[in-house]
C-alpha positions in Angstrom: 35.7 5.6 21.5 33.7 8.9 21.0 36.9 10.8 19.3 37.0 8.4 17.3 33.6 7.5 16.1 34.1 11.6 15.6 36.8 11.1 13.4 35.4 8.7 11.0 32.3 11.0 10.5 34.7 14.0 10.0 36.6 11.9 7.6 33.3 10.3 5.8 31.6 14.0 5.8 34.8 15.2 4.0 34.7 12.3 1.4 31.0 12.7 0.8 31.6 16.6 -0.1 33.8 16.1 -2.9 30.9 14.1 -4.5 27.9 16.0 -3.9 25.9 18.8 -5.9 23.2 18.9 -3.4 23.2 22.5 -1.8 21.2 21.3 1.4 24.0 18.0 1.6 26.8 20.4 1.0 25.7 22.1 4.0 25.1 19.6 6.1 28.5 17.8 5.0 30.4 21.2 5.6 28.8 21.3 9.2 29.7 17.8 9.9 33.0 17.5 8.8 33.6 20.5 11.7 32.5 17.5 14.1 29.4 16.7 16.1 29.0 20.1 17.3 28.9 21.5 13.6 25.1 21.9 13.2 24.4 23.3 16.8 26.9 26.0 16.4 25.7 27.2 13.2 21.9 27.4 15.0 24.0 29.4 17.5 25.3 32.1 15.0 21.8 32.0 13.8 20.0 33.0 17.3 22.7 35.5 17.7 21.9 36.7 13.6 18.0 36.9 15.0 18.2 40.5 16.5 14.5 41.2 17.1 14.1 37.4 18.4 11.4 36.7 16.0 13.0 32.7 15.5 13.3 33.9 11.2 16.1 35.2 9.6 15.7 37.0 6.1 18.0 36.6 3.3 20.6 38.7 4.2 20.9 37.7 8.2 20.8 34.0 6.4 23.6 34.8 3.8 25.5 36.7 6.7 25.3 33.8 9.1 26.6 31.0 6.2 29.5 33.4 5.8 30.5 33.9 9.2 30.7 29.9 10.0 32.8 30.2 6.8 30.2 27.7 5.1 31.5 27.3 1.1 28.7 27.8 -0.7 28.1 30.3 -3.5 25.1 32.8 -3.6 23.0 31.3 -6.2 22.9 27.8 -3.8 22.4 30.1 -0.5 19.2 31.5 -3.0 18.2 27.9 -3.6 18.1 26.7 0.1 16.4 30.2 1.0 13.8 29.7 -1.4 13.1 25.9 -0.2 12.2 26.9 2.9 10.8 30.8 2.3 7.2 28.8 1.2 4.9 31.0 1.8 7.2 33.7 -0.1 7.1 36.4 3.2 11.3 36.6 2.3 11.9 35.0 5.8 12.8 31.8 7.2 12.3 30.1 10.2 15.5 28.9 11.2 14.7 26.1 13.6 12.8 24.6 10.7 16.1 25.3 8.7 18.1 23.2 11.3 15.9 20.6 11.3 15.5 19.5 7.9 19.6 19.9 8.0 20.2 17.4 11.1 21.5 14.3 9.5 18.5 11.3 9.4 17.8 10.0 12.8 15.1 7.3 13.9 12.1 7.7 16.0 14.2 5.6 18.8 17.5 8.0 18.9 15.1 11.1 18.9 13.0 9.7 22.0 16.6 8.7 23.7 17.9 12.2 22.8 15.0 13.8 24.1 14.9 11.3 28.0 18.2 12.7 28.3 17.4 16.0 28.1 14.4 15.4 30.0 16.4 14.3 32.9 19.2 16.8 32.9 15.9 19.5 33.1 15.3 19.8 36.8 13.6 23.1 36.5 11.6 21.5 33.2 11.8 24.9 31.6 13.0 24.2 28.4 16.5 25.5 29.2 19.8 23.4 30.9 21.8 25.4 33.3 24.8 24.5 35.6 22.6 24.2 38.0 21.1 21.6 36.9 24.2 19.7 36.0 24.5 19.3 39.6 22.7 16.5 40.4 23.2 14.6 37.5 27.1 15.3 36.3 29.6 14.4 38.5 32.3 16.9 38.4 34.4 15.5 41.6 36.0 12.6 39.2 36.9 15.1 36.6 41.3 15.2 36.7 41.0 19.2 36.5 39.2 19.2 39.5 41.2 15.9 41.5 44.6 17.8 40.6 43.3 21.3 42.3 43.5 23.1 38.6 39.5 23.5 38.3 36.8 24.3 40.9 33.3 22.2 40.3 31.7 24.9 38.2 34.8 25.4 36.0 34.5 21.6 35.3 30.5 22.4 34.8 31.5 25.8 32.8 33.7 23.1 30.6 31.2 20.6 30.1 28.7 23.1 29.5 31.2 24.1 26.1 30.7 21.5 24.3 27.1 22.4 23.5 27.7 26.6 24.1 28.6 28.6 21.2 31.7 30.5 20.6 29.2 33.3 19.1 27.2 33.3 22.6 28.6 31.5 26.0 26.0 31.8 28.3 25.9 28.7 30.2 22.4 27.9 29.0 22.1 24.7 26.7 18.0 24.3 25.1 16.5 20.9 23.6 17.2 22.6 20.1 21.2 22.6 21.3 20.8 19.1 22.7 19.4 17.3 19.6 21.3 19.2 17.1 24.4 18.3 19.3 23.5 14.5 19.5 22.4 14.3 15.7 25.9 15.3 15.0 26.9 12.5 17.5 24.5 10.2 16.0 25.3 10.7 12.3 28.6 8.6 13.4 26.9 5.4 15.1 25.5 2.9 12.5 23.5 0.9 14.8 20.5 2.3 16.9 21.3 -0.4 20.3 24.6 1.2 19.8 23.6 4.8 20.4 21.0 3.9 23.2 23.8 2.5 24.9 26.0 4.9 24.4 23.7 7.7 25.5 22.4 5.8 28.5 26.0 5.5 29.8 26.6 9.0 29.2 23.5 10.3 31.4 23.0 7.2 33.6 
């Protein structure tokens, strides 16, 4: 049912695009219509972009990172989005601020849901999901890579890991900013909030 609850919003997100003049939509559209992952792995290329680690990106590292996620938007509309969130006029941005405001409308109810999940998945409740603590809560054993002998458990962990890992920066680590921009993607598909619950609390028991 995910795939294609994925689908429609790829298909919807496409639709929408042709329509909208909004910079900060057209953004958001683009990274949808590259499925629910699109909006955590453009906060991916970002951290990666943030050399000194300093959670901002100036105009340049900003205009750098749209262009490398191959994001089709012309200067003047990068300028514009900069500029809404440069406030305070230092010529920096904070790009988890960024990525919030660009997360698709979510309810209090998903957020909290989001959030439990991650919660639980947390064993070590630093902030940060490893395969380690997959372990307990992810069953890799029922996975067909591993039943057919193709996969050991953490290449079935590694996998699963992938979904919310980067291309830009694999390391196995997955942080509440991954998870919710992840599960907004997944959420701007569901209409209905008991939907998503259920969904989510089937995915992580």
């Amino acid at each position: 049912g995910t795939s294609r609850q994925e689908e429609d919003m790829i298909n919807q997100a496409k639709r929408k695009l042709r329509n909208t003049t909004d910079p900060i939509e057209k953004l958001r559209l683009q990274c949808l219509a590259r499925g629910a992952a699109g909006i955590k792995g453009l906060g991916r290329l970002f951290r990666t972009l943030d050399a000194n680690k300093s959670g901002a990106l100036d105009f340049k590292e900003f205009s750098k990172g749209l262009n490398d996620y191959a994001i089709m938007i012309n200067k003047d509309e990068a300028r514009e989005i900069f500029q809404m969130f440069d406030k305070d006029g230092s010529g920096k941005i904070s790009f988890d601020e960024f990525l919030v405001m660009l997360r698709p409308p979510m309810s209090n109810v998903r957020r909290e849901i989001i959030m439990q999940a991650f919660q639980k998945l947390d064993k070590g409740g630093d902030g940060i999901v490893t395969i380690e603590d997959l372990r307990g809560v992810f069953n890799a054993k029922h996975h067909s890579k591993y039943l057919n002998g193709d996969w050991t458990e953490d290449q079935v962990f590694r996998a699963f890991l992938d979904n919310f890992d980067s291309p830009y920066e694999k390391d196995g680590k997955v942080t509440m900013e991954d998870f919710m921009n992840y599960y907004a993607g997944v959420s701007a598909s569901i209409d209905k909030d008991a939907y998503f619950i259920v969904m989510m609390k089937n995915a992580w028991k």
